[in-house]
CHARMM-style PDB file with segment names, atoms N, HN, CA, C and O in Angstrom:
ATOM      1  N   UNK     1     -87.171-106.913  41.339  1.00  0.00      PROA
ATOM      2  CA  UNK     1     -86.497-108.193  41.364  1.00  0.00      PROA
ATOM      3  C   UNK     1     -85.152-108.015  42.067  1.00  0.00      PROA
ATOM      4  O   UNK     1     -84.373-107.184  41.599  1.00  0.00      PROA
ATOM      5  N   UNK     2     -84.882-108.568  42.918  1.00  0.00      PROA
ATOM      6  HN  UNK     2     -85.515-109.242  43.299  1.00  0.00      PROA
ATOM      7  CA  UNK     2     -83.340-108.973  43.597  1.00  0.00      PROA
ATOM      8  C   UNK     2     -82.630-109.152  42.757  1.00  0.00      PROA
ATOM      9  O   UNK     2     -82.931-109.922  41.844  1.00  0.00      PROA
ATOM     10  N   UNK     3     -81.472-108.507  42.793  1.00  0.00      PROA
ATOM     11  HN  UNK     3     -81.227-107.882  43.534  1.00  0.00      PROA
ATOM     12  CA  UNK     3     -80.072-108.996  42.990  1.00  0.00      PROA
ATOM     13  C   UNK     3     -79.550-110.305  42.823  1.00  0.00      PROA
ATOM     14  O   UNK     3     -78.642-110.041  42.036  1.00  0.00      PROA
ATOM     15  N   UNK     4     -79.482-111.502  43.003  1.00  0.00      PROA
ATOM     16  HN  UNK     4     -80.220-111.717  43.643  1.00  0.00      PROA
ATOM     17  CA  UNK     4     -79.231-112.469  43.121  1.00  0.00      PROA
ATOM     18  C   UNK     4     -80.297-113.140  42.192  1.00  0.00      PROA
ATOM     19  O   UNK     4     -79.723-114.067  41.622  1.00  0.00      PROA
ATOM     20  N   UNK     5     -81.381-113.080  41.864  1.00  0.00      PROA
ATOM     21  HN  UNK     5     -81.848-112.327  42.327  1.00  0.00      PROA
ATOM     22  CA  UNK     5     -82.399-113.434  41.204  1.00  0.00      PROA
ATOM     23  C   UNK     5     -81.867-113.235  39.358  1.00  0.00      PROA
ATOM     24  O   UNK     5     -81.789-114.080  38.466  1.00  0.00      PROA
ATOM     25  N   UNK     6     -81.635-112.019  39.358  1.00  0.00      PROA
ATOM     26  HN  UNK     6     -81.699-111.333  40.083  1.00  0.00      PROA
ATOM     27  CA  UNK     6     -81.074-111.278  38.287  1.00  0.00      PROA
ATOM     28  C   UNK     6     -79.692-111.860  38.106  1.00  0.00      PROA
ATOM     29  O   UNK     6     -79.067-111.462  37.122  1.00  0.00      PROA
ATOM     30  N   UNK     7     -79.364-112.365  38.563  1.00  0.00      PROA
ATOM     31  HN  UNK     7     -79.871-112.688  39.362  1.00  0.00      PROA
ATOM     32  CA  UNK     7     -77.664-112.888  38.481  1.00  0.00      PROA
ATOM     33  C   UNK     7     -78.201-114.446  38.047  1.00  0.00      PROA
ATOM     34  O   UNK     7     -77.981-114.674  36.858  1.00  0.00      PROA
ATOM     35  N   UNK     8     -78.642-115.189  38.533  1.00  0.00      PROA
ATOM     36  HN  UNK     8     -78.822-115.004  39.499  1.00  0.00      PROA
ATOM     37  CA  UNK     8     -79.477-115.864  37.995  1.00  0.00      PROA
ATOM     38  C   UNK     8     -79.841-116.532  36.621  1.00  0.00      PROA
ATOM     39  O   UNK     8     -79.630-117.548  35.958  1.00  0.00      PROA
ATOM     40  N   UNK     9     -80.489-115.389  36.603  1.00  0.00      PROA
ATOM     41  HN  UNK     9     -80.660-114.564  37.141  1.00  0.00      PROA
ATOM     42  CA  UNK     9     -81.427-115.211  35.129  1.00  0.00      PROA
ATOM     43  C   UNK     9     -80.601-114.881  33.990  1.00  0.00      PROA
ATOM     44  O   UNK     9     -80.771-115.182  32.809  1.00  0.00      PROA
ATOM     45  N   UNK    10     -79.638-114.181  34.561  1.00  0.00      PROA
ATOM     46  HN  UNK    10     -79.500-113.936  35.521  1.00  0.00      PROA
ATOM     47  CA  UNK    10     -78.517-114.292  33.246  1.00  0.00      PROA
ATOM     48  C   UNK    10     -78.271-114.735  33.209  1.00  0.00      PROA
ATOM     49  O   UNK    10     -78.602-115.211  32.123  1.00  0.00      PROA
ATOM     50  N   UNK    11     -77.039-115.926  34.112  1.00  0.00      PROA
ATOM     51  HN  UNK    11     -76.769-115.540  34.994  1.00  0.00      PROA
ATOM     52  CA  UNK    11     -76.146-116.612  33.682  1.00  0.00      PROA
ATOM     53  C   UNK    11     -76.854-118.267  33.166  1.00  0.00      PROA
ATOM     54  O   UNK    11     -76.266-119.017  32.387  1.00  0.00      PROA
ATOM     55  N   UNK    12     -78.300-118.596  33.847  1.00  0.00      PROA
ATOM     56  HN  UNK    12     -78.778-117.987  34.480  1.00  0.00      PROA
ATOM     57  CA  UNK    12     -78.881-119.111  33.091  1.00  0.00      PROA
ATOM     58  C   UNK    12     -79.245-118.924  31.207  1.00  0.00      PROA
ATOM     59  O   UNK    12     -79.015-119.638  30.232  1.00  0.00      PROA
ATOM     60  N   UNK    13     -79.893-117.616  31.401  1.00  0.00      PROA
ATOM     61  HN  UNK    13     -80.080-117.036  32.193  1.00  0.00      PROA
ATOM     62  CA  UNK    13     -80.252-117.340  29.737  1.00  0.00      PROA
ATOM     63  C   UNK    13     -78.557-117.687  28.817  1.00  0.00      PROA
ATOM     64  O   UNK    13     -78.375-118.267  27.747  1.00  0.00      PROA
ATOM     65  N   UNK    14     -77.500-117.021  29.821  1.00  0.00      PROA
ATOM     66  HN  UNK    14     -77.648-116.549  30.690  1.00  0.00      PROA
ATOM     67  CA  UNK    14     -76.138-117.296  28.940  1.00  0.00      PROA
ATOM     68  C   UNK    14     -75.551-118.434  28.929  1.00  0.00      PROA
ATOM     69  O   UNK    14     -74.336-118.281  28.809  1.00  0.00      PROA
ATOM     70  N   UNK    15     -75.927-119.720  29.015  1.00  0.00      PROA
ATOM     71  HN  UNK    15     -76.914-119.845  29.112  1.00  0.00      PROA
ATOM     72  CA  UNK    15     -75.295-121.018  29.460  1.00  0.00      PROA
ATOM     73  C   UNK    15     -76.048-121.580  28.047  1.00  0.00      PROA
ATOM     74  O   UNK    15     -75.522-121.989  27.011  1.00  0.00      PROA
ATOM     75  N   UNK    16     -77.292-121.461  28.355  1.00  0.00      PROA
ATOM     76  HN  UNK    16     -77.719-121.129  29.196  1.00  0.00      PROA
ATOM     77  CA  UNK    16     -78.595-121.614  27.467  1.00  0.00      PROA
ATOM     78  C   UNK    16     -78.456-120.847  26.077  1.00  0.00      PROA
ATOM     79  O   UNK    16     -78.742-121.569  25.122  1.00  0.00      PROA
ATOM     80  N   UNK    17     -78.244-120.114  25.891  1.00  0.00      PROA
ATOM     81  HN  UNK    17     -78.011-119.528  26.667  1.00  0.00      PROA
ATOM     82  CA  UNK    17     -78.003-119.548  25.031  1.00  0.00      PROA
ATOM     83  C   UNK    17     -76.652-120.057  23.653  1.00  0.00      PROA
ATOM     84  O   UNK    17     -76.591-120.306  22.449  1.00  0.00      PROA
ATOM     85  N   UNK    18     -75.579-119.952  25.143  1.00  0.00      PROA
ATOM     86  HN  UNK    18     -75.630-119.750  26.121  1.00  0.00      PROA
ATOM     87  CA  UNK    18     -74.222-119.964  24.231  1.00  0.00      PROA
ATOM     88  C   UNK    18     -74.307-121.474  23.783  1.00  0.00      PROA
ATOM     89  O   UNK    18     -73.689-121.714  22.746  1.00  0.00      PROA
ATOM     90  N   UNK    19     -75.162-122.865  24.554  1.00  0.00      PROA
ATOM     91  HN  UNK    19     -75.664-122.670  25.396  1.00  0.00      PROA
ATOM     92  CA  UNK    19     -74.994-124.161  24.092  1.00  0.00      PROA
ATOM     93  C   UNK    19     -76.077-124.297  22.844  1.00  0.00      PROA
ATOM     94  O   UNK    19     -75.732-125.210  22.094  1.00  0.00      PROA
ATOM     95  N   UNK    20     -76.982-123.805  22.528  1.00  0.00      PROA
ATOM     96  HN  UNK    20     -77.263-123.063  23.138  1.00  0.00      PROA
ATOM     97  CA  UNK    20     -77.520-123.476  21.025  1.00  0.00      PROA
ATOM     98  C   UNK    20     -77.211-122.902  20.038  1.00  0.00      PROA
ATOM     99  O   UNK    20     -77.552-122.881  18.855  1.00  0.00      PROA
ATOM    100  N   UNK    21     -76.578-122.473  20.613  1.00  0.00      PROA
ATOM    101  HN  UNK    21     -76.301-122.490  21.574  1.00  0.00      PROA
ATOM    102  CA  UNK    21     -75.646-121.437  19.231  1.00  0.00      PROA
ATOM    103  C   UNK    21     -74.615-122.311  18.694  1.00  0.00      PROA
ATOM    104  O   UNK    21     -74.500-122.427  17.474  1.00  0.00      PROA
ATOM    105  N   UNK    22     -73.423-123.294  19.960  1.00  0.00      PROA
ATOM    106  HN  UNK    22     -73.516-123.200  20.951  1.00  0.00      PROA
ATOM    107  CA  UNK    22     -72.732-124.324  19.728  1.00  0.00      PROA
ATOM    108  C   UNK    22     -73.461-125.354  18.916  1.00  0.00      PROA
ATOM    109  O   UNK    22     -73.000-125.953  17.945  1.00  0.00      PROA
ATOM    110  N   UNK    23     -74.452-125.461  19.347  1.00  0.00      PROA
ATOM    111  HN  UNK    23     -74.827-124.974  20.136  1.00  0.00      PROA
ATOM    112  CA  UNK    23     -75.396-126.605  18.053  1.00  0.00      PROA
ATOM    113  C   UNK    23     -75.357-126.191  17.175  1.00  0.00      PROA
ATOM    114  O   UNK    23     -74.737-126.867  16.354  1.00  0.00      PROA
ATOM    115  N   UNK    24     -75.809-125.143  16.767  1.00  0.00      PROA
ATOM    116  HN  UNK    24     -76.312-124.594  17.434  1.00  0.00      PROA
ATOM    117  CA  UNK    24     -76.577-124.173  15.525  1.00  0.00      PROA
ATOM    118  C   UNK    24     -75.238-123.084  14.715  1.00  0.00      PROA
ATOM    119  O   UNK    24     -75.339-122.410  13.690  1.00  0.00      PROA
ATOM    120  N   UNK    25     -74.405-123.208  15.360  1.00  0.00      PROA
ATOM    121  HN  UNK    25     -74.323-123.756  16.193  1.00  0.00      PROA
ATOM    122  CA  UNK    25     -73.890-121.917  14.486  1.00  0.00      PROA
ATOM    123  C   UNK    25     -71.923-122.455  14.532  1.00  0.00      PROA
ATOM    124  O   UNK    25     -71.265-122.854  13.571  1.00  0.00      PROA
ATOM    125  N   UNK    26     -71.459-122.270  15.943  1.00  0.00      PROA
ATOM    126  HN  UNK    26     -71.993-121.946  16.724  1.00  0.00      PROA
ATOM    127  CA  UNK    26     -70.207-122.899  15.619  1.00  0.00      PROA
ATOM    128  C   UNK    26     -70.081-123.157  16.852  1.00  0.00      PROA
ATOM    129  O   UNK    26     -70.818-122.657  17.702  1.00  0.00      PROA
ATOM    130  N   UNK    27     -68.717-124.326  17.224  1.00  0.00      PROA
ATOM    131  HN  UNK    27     -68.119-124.732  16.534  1.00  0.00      PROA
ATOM    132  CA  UNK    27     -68.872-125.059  18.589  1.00  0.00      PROA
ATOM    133  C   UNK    27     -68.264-124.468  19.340  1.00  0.00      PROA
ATOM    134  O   UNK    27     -68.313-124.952  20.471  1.00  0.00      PROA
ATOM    135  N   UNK    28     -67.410-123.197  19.192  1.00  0.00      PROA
ATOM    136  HN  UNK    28     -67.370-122.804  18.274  1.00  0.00      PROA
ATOM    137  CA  UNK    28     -66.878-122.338  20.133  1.00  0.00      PROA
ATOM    138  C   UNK    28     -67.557-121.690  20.919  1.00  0.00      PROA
ATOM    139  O   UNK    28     -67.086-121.399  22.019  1.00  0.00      PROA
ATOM    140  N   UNK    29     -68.767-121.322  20.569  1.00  0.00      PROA
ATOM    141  HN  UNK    29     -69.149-121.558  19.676  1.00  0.00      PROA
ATOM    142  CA  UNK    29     -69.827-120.813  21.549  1.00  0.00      PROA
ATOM    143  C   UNK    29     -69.484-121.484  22.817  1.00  0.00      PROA
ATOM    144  O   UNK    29     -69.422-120.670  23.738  1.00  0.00      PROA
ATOM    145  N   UNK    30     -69.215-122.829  23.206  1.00  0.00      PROA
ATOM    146  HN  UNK    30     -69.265-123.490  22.457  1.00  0.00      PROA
ATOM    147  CA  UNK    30     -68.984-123.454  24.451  1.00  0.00      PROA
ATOM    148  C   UNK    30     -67.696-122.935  25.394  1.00  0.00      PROA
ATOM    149  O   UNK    30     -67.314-123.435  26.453  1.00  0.00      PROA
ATOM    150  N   UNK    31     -67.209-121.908  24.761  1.00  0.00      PROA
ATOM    151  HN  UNK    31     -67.519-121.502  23.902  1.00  0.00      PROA
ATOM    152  CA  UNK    31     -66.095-121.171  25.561  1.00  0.00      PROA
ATOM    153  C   UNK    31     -67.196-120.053  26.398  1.00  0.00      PROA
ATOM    154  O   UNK    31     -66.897-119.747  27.552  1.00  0.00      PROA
ATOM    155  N   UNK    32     -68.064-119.651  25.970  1.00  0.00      PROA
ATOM    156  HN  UNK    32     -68.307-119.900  25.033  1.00  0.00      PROA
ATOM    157  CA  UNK    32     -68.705-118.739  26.944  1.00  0.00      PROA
ATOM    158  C   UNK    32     -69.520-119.242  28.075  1.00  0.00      PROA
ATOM    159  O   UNK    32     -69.648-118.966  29.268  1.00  0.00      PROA
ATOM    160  N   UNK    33     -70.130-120.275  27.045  1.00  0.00      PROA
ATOM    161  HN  UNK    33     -70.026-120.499  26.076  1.00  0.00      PROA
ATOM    162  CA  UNK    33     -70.328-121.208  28.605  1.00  0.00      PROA
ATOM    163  C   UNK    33     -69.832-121.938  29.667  1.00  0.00      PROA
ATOM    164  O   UNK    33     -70.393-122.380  30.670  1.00  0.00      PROA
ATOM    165  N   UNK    34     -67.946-122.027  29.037  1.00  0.00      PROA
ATOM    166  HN  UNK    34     -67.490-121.668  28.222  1.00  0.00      PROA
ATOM    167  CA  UNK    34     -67.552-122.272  30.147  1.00  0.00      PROA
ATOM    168  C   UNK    34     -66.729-121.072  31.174  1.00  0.00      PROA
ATOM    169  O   UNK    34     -66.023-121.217  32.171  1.00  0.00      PROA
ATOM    170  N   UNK    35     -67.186-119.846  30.415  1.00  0.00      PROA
ATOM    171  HN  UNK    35     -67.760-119.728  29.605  1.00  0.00      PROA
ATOM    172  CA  UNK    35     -66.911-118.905  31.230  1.00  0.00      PROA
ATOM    173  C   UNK    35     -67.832-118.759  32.387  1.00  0.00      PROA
ATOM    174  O   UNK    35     -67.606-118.702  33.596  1.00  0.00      PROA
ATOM    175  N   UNK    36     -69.102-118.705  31.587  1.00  0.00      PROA
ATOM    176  HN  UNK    36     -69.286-118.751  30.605  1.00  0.00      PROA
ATOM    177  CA  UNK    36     -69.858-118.372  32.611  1.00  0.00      PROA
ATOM    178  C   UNK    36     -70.030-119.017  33.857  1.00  0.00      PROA
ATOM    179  O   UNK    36     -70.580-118.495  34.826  1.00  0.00      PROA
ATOM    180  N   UNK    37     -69.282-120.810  33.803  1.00  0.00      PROA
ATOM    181  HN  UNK    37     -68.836-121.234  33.016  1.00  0.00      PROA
ATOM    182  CA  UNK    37     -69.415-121.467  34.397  1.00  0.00      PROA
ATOM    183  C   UNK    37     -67.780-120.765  35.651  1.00  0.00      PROA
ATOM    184  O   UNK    37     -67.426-120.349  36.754  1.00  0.00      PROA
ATOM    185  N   UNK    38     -67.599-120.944  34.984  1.00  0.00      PROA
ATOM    186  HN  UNK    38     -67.887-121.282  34.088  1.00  0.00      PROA
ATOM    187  CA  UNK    38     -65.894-120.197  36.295  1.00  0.00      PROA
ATOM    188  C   UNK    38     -66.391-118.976  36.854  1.00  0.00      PROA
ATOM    189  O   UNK    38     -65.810-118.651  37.890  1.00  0.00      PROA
ATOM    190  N   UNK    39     -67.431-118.094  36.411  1.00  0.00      PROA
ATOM    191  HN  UNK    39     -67.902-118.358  35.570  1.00  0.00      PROA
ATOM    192  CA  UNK    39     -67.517-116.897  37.288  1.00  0.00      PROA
ATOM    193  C   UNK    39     -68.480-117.266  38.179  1.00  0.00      PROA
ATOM    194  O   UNK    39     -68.402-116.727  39.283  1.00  0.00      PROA
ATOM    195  N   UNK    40     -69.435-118.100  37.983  1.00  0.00      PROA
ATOM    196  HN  UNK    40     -69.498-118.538  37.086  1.00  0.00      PROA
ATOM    197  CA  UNK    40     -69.989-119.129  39.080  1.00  0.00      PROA
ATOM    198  C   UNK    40     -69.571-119.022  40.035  1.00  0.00      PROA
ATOM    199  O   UNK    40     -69.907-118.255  40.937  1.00  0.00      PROA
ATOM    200  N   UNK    41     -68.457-120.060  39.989  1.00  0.00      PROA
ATOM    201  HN  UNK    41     -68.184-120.683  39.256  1.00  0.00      PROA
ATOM    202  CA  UNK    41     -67.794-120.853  41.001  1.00  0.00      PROA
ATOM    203  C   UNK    41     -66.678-119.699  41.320  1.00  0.00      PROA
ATOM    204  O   UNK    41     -66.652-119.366  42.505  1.00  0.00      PROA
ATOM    205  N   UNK    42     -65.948-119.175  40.639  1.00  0.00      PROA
ATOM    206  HN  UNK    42     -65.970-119.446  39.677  1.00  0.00      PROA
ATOM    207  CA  UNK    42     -65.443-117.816  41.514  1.00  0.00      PROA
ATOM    208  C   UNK    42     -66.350-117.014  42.496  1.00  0.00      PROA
ATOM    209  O   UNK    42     -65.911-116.506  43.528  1.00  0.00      PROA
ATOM    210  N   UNK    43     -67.647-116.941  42.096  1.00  0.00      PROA
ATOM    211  HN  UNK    43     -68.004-117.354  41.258  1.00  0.00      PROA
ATOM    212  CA  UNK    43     -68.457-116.256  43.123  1.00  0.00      PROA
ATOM    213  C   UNK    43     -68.752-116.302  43.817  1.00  0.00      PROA
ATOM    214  O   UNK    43     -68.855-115.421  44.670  1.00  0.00      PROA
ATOM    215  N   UNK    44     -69.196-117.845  43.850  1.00  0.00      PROA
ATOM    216  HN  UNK    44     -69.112-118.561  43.156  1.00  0.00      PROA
ATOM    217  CA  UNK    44     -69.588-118.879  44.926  1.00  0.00      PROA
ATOM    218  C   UNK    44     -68.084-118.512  46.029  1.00  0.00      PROA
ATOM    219  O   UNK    44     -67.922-117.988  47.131  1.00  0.00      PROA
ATOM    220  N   UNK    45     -67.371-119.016  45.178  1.00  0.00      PROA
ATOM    221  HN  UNK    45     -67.503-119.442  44.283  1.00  0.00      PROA
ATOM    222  CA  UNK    45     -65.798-119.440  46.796  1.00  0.00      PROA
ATOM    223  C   UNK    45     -65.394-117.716  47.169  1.00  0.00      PROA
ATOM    224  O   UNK    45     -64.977-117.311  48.254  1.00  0.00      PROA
ATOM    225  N   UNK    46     -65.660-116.878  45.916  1.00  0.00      PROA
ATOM    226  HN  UNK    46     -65.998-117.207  45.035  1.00  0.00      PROA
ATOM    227  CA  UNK    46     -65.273-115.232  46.875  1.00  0.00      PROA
ATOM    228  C   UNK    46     -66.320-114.537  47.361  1.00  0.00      PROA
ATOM    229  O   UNK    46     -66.283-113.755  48.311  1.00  0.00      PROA
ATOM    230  N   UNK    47     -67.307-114.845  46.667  1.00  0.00      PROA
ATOM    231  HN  UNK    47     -67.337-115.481  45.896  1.00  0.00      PROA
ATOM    232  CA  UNK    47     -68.845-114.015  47.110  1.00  0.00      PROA
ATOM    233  C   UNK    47     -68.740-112.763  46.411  1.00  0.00      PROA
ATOM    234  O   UNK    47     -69.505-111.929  46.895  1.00  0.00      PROA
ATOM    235  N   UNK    48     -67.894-112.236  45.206  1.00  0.00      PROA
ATOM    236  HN  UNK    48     -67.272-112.914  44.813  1.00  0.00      PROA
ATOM    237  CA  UNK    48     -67.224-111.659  44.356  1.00  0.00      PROA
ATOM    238  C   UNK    48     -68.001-111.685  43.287  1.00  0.00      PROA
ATOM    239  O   UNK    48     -67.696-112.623  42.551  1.00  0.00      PROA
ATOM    240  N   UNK    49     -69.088-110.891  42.803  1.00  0.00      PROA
ATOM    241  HN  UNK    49     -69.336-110.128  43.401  1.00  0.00      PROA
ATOM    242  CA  UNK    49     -69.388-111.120  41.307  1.00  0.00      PROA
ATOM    243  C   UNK    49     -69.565-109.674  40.570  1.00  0.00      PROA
ATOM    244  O   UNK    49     -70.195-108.800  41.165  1.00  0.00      PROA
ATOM    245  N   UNK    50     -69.027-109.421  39.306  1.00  0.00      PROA
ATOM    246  HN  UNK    50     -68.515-110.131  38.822  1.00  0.00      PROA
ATOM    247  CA  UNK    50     -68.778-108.544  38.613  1.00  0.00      PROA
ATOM    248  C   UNK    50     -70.198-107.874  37.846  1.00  0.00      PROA
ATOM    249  O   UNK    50     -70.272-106.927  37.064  1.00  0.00      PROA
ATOM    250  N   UNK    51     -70.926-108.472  38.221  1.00  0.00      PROA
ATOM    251  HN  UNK    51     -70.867-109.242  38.857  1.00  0.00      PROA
ATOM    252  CA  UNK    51     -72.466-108.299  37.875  1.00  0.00      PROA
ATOM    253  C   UNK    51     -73.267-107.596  38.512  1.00  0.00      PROA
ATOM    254  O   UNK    51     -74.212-106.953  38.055  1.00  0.00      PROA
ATOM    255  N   UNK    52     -72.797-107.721  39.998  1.00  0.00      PROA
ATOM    256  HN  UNK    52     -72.029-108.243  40.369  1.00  0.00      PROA
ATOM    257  CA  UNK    52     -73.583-107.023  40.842  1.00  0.00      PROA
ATOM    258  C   UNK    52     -73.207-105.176  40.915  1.00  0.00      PROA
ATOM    259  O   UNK    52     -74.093-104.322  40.957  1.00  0.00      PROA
ATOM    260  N   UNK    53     -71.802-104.893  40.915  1.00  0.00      PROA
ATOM    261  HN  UNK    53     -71.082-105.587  40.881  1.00  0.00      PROA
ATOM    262  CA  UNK    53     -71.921-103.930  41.085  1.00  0.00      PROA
ATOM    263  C   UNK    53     -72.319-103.258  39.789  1.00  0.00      PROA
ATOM    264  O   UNK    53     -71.939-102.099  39.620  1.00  0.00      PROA
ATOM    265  N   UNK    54     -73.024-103.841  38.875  1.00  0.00      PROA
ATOM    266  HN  UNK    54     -73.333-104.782  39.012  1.00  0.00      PROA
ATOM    267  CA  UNK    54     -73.543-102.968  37.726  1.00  0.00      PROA
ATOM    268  C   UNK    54     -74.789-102.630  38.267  1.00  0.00      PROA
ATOM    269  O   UNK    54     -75.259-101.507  38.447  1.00  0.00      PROA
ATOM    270  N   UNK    55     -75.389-103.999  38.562  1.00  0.00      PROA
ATOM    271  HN  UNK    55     -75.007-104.911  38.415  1.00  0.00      PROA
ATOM    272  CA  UNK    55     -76.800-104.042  38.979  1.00  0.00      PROA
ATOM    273  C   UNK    55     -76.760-102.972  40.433  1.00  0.00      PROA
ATOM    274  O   UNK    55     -77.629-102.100  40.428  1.00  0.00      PROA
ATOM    275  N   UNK    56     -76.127-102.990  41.244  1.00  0.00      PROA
ATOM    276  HN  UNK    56     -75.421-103.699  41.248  1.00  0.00      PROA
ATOM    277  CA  UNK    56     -76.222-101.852  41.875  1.00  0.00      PROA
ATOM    278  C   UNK    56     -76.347-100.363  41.783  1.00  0.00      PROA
ATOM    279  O   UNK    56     -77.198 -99.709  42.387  1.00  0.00      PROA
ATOM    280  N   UNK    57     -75.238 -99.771  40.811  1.00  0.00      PROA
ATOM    281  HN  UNK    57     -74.546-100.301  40.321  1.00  0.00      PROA
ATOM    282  CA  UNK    57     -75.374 -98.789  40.076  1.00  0.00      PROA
ATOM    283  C   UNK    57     -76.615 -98.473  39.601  1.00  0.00      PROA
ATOM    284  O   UNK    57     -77.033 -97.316  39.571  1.00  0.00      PROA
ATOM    285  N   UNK    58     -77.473 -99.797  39.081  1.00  0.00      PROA
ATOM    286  HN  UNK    58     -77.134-100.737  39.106  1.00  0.00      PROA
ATOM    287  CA  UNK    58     -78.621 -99.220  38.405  1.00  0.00      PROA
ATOM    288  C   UNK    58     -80.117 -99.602  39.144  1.00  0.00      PROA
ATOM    289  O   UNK    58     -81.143-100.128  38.713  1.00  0.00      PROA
ATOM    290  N   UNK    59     -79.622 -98.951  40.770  1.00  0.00      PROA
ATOM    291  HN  UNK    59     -78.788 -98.524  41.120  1.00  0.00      PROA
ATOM    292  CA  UNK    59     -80.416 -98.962  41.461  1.00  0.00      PROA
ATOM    293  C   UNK    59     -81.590-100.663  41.865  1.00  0.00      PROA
ATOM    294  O   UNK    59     -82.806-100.710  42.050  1.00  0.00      PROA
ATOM    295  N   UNK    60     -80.678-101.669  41.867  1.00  0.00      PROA
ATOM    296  HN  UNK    60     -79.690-101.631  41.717  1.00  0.00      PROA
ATOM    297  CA  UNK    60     -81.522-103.097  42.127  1.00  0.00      PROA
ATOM    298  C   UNK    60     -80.781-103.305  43.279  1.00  0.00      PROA
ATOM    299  O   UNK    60     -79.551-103.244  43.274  1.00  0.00      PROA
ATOM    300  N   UNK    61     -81.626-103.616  44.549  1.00  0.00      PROA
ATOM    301  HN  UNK    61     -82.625-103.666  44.553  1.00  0.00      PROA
ATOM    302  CA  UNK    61     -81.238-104.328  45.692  1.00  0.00      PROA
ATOM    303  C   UNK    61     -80.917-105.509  45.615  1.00  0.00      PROA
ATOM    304  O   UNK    61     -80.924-106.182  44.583  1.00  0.00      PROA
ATOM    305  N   UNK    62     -80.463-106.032  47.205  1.00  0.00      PROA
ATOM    306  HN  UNK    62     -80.458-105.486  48.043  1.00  0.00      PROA
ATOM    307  CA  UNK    62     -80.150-107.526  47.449  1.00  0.00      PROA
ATOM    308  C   UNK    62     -81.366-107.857  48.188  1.00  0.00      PROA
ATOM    309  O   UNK    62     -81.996-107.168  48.991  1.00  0.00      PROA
ATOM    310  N   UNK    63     -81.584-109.092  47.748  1.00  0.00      PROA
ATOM    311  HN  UNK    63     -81.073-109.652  47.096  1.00  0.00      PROA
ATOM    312  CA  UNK    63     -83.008-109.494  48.801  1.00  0.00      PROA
ATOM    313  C   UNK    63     -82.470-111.021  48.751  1.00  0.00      PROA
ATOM    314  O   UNK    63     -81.419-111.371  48.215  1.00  0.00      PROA
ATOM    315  N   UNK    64     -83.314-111.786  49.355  1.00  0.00      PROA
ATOM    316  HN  UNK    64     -84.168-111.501  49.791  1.00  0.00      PROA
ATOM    317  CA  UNK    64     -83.160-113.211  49.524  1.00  0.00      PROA
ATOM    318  C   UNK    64     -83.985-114.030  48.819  1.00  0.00      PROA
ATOM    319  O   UNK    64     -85.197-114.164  48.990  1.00  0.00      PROA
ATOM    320  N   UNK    65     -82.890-114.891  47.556  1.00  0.00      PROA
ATOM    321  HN  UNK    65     -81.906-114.782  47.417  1.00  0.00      PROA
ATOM    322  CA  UNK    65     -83.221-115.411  46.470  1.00  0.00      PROA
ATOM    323  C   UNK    65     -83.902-116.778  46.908  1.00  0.00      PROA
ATOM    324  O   UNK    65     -84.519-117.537  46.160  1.00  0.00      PROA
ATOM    325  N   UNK    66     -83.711-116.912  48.017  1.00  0.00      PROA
ATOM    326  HN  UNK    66     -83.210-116.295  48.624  1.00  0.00      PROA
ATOM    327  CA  UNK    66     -84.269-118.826  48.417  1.00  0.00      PROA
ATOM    328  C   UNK    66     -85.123-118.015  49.629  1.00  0.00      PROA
ATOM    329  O   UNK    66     -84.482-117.238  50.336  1.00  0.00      PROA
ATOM    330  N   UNK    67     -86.838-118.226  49.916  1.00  0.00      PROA
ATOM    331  HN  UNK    67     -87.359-118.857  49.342  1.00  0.00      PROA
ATOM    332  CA  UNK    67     -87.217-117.782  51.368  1.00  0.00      PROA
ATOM    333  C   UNK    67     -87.803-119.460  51.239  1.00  0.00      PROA
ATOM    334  OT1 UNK    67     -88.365-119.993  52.196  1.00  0.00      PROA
TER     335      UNK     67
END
């Protein structure tokens, strides 16, 4: 799986995640989702994401997430 695919899939599962927990458990959970939402858009405008060079380290390429 790509790179970008995997970036993805987390910050989906973590958006998803942290707004059920805000239902279900306490409403602060919505601070992680609006984190996750700023490293987004930091990534987007720097092309900068703190995710990747993990995923690099652990041997996952970049491929092209839209063909």
């Amino acid at each position: 799986m790509a790179i970008e695919r995997i970036v993805m899939l987390v910050a989906g599962f973590m958006v998803l995640a942290s707004a059920l927990l805000s239902v279900y458990h306490a409403p602060e959970w919505l601070y992680l989702t609006g984190f996750v939402g700023v490293n987004l858009m930091f990534s987007a405008m720097t092309g900068f994401c703190p995710m990747v060079i993990f995923l690099r380290k652990f041997g996952f390429k970049h491929g092209a997430a839209f063909r």
